[in-house]
C-alpha positions in Angstrom: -2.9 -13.8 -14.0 -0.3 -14.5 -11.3 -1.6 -18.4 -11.2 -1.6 -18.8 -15.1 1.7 -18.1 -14.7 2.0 -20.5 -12.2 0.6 -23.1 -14.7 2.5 -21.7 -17.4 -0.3 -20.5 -19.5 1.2 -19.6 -23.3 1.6 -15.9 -22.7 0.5 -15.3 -19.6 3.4 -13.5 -19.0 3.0 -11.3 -21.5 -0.1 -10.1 -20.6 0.9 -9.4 -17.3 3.7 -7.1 -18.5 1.4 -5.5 -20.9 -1.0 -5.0 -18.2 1.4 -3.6 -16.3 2.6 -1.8 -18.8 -0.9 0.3 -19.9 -1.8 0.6 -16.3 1.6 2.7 -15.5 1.1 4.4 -19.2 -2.5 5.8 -18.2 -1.7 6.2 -14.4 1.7 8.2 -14.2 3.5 8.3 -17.5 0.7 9.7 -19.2 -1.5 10.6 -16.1 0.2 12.7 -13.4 1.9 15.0 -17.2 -1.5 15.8 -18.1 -1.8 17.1 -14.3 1.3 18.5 -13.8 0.6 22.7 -13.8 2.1 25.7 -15.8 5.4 25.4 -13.5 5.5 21.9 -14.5 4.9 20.6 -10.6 2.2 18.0 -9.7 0.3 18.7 -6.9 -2.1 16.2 -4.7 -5.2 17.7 -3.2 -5.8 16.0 0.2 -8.8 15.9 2.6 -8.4 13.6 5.6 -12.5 13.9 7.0 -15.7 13.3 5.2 -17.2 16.2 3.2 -20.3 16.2 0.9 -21.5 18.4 -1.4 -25.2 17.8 -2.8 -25.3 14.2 -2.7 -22.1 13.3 -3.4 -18.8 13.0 -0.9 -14.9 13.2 -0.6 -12.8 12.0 2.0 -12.5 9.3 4.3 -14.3 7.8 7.2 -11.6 5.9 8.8 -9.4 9.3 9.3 -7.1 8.3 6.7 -6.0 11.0 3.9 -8.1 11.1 1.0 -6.3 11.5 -2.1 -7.4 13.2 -5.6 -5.3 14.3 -8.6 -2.6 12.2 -8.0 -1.0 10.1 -5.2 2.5 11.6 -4.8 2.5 9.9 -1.0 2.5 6.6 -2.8 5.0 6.7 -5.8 4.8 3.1 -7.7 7.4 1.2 -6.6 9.7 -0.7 -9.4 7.3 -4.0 -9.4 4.6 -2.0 -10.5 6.2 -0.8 -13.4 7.5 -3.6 -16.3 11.5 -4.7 -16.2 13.2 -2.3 -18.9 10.7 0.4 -18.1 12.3 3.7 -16.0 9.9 4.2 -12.8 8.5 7.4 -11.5 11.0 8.0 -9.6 13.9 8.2 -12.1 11.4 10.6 -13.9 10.7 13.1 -11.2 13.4 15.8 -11.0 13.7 19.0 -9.8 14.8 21.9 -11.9 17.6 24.3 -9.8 17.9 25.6 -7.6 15.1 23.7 -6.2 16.2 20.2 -4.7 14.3 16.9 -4.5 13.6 15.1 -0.9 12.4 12.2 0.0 10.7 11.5 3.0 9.6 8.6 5.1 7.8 8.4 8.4 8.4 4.9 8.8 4.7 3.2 9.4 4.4 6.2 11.4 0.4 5.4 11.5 1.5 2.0 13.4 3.9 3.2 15.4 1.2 6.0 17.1 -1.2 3.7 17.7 0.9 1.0 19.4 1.9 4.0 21.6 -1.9 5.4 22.1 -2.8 1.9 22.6 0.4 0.8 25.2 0.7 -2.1 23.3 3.7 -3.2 24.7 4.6 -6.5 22.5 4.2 -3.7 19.6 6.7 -0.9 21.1 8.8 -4.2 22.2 8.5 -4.8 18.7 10.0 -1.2 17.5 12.4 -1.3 20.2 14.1 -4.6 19.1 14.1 -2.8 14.8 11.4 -4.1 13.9 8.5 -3.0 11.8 5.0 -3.3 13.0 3.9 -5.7 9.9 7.1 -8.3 11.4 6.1 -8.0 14.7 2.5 -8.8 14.6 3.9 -11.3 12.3 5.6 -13.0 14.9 3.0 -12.3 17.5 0.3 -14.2 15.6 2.3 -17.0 13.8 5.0 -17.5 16.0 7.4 -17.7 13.0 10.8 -15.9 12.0 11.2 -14.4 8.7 13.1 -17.6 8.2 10.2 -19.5 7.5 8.8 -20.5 4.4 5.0 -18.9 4.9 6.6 -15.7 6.3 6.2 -13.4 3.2 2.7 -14.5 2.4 1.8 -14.6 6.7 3.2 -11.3 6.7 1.6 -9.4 3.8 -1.8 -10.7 5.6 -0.4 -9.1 9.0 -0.2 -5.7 7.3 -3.9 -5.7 5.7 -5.0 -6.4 9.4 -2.9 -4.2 11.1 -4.4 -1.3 9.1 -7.6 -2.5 9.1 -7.9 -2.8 12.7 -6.9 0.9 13.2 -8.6 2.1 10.3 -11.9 0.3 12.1 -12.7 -2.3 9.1 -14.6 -5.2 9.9 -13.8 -8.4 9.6 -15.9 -9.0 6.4 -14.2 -6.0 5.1 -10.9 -7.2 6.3 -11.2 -10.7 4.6 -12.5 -9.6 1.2 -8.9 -6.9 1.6 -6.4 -10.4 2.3 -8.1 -12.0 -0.6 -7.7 -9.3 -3.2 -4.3 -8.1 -2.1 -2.6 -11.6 -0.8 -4.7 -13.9 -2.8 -5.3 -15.6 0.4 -9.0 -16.7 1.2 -9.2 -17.0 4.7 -13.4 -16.3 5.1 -14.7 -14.8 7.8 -14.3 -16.9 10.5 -10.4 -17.6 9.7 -9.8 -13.2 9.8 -12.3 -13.8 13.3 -9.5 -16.4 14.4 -6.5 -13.9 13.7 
């Protein structure tokens, strides 16, 4: 969709926002109301190891949090939801005397394992304000975020700094850059990296 719009495809556009548009509709708008409880309160149900039951399973192998009825750790951020559109977070309020907060660790995940791992250009990294995504960033490319590559460069530095603490391979690792950067690097190109 993004490169019809690129091309300027009649109503490409459109779709996207309606795309958009149903997906935030049957996600949150409509999704996380139907799962709110009598007190009117969503509630997420995590598991951060591998169960099964039967033949079927739930949680994660990489150690990560598993997730089921909704995803209140990762609130859709305004481009996820269509321009004119109020986002979940305008939506979510609490009723007194209870009060709303907001908390963020701060790529917490990264941060541990540049210290488990003494990875000093990492902790440098921190040190100097950085995130960990800008950092390996600038330890791979060698660029600022001056340069003109250093959005995409760095949205591909995030999907393998997760995925090499999360333990993905690099198969697994190149098919994640191409759906979420649109970048095809193969194999050997994520090898490289």
């Amino acid at each position: 969709v993004n490169r019809a719009i690129d091309l300027d495809v009649p109503y490409a556009q459109e779709y996207q926002r309606w795309v958009k548009l149903q997906t935030a509709r049957g996600l949150w708008y409509l999704g996380w109301a139907a799962k709110a409880g009598p007190d009117k309160r969503v509630r997420a149900e995590y598991r951060q190891v591998k169960t099964w039951e039967g033949n079927s399973s739930n949680g994660t192998v990489s150690g990560r949090f598993a997730v089921s009825r909704v995803q209140v750790q990762a609130i859709p951020g305004g481009r996820q939801i269509p321009t004119g559109y109020p986002t979940m977070q305008e939506l979510i309020r609490p009723e007194p005397p209870n009060q709303l907060f907001e908390i963020d660790l701060s790529q917490a995940e990264m941060r541990v394992a540049a210290s488990i791992a003494k990875c000093t250009p990492m902790l440098d990294g921190f040190n100097r304000g950085l995130d960990a995504h800008d950092s390996t960033t600038q330890l791979i490319w060698n660029i600022d975020k001056q340069h003109e590559l250093w959005d995409a460069r760095r949205q591909v530095a995030k999907r393998l700094g997760f995925g090499v603490i999360y333990g993905a391979g690099i198969r697994t690792l190149a098919e994640q850059i191409k759906l979420f950067t649109g970048q095809d690097l193969g194999e050997a190109g994520v090898r490289e990296l």
